[in-house]
ZAMARGU-4260 file (C-alpha; in steps of 0.2 Angstrom, whole numbers, plus 5000, padded with zeros to 4 digits):
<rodrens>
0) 5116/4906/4921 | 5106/4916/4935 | 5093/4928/4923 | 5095/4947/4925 | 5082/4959/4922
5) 5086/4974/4915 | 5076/4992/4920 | 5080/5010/4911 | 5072/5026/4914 | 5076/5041/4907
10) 5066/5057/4904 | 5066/5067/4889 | 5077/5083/4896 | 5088/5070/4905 | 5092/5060/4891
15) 5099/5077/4880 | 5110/5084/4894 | 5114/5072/4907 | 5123/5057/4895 | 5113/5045/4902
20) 5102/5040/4887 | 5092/5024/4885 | 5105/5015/4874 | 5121/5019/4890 | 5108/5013/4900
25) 5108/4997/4891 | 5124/4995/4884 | 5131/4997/4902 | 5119/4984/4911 | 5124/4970/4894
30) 5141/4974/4900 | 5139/4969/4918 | 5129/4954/4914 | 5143/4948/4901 | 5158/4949/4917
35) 5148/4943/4929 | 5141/4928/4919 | 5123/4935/4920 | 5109/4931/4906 | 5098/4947/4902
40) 5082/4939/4901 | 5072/4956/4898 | 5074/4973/4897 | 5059/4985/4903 | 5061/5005/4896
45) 5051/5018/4904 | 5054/5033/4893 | 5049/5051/4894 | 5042/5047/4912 | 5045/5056/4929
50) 5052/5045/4941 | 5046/5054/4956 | 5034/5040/4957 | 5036/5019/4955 | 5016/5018/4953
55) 5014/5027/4939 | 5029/5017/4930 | 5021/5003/4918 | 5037/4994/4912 | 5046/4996/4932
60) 5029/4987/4936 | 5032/4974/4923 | 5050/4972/4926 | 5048/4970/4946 | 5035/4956/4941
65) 5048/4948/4930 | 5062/4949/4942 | 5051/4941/4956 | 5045/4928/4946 | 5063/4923/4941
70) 5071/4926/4957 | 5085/4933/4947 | 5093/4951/4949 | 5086/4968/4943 | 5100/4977/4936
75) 5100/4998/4936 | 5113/5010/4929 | 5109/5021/4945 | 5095/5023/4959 | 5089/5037/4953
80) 5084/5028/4939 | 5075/5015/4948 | 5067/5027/4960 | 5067/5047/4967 | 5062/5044/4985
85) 5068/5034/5000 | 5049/5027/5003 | 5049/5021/4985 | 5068/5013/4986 | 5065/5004/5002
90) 5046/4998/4995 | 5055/4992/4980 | 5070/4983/4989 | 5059/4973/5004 | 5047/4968/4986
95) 5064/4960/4978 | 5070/4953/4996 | 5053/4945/5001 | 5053/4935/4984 | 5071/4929/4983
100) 5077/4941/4971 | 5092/4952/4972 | 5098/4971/4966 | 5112/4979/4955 | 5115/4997/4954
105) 5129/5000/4942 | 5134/5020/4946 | 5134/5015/4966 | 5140/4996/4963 | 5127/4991/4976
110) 5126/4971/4973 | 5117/4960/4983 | 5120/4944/4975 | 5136/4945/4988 | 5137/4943/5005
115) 5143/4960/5009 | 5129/4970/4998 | 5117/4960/5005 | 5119/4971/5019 | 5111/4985/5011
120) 5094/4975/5012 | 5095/4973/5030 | 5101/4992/5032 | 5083/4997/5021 | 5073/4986/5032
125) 5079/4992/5047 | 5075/5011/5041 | 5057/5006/5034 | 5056/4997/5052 | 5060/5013/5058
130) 5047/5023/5049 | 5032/5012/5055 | 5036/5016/5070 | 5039/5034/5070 | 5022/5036/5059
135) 5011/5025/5071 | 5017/5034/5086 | 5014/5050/5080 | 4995/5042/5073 | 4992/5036/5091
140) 4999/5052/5098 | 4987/5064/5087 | 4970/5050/5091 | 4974/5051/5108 | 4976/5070/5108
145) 4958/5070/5098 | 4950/5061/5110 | 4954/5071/5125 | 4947/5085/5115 | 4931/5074/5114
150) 4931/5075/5093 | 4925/5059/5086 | 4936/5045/5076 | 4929/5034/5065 | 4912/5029/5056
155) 4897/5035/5063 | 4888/5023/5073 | 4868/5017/5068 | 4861/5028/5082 | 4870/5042/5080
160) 4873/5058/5068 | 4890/5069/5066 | 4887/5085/5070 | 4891/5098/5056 | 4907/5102/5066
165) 4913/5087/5059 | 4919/5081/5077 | 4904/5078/5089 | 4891/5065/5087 | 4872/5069/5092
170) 4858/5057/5095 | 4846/5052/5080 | 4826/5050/5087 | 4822/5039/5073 | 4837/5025/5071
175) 4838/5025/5090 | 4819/5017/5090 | 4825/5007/5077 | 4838/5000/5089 | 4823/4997/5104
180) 4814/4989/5090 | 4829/4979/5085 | 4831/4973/5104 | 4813/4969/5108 | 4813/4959/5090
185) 4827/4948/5098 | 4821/4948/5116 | 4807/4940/5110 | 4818/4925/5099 | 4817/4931/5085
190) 4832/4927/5073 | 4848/4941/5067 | 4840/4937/5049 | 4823/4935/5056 | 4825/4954/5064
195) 4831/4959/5045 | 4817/4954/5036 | 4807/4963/5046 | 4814/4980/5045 | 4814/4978/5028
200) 4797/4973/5029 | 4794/4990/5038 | 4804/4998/5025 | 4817/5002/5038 | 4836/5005/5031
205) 4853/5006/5036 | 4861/5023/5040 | 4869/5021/5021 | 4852/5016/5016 | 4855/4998/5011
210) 4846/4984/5017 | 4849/4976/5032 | 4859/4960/5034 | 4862/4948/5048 | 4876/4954/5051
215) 4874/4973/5051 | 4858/4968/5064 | 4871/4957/5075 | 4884/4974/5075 | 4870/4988/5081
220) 4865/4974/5096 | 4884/4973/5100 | 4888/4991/5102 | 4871/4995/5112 | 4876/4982/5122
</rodrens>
């Protein structure tokens, strides 16, 4: 028998007026397993928890963990029990289709164990496809508006201090003699963790005031260059 795994959710208003108590939940998803020749391998209750979020829901954690491990079905008496947003649903749904595992949700007898509800996968992928696409277009579009404004985007380059606009950038005397110092040091042969040793022989530091590594020495050659 293919292993269910069971997850209820109910908050502490919800379970005195809507009549769908904890014990519903359960008796409903025992039900299905029973006609549909399913073992219930575990049951995960979160109760008296919002489920405006799936990150703050221990046993929904513990339950997805369980059902990807098995490869079985997670079985719900509803969505709304499993999740109160779209974002949430479809993070949840491409979690259980990467791993092999499948979906029930009683109230809206989604089932992807057949053909047909399988479907219902492909349609949430195609809609979080869809959202990357529209959130990095409108990133590109709002980077590319900055930088015609001329506001800075990213980290701070060694060399170089934000100015308290938060948006320019402004030349820094002493880490720009630092660079110069950095280029001779290797102009003359000396090694990336040759030229760290000896700014931190001179007690020279990083802009974040650690200690320089070859690495970090190999990054301030490249952007001057």
């Amino acid at each position: 028998m293919k292993p269910a795994i069971a997850y209820i959710r109910v908050s502490t208003e919800e379970q005195a007026t809507e009549g769908v108590s904890l014990n519903a939940q359960r008796a409903r998803v025992e039900a299905w397993c029973v006609v549909n020749d399913f073992q219930l391998a575990g049951v995960f209750v979160d109760a008296g928890i919002s489920g405006k979020r799936a990150d703050n829901r221990p046993e929904l954690q513990n339950a997805l963990t369980a059902v990807t491990k098995t490869k079985g079905v997670l079985v719900v008496y509803s969505l709304s029990r499993l999740a109160r947003s779209t974002k949430d649903t479809i993070t949840i749904s491409e979690r259980l289709n990467r791993a092999g595992a499948d979906l029930v949700s009683l109230s809206e007898k989604i089932d992807t164990t057949s053909a047909a509800g399988k479907m219902v996968f492909q349609m949430l992928a195609v809609l979080a496809e869809f959202e990357r696409n529209q959130i990095s277009e409108r990133t590109k579009a709002a980077m590319s508006h900055m930088r015609e404004q001329g506001r800075f985007l990213g980290e701070v380059p060694f060399g170089y201090d934000l100015r308290a606009d938060g948006e320019t950038l402004i030349e820094n005397p002493g880490e720009l003699e630092t660079i110069a110092l950095i280029k001779s040091l290797r102009e003359k042969g000396y090694s990336l963790q040759g030229i760290a040793k000896e700014l931190h022989a001179l007690n020279i530091s990083t802009k974040r005031g650690k200690l320089w590594a070859p690495q970090t020495v190999s990054n301030v050659l490249n952007r001057s260059a």
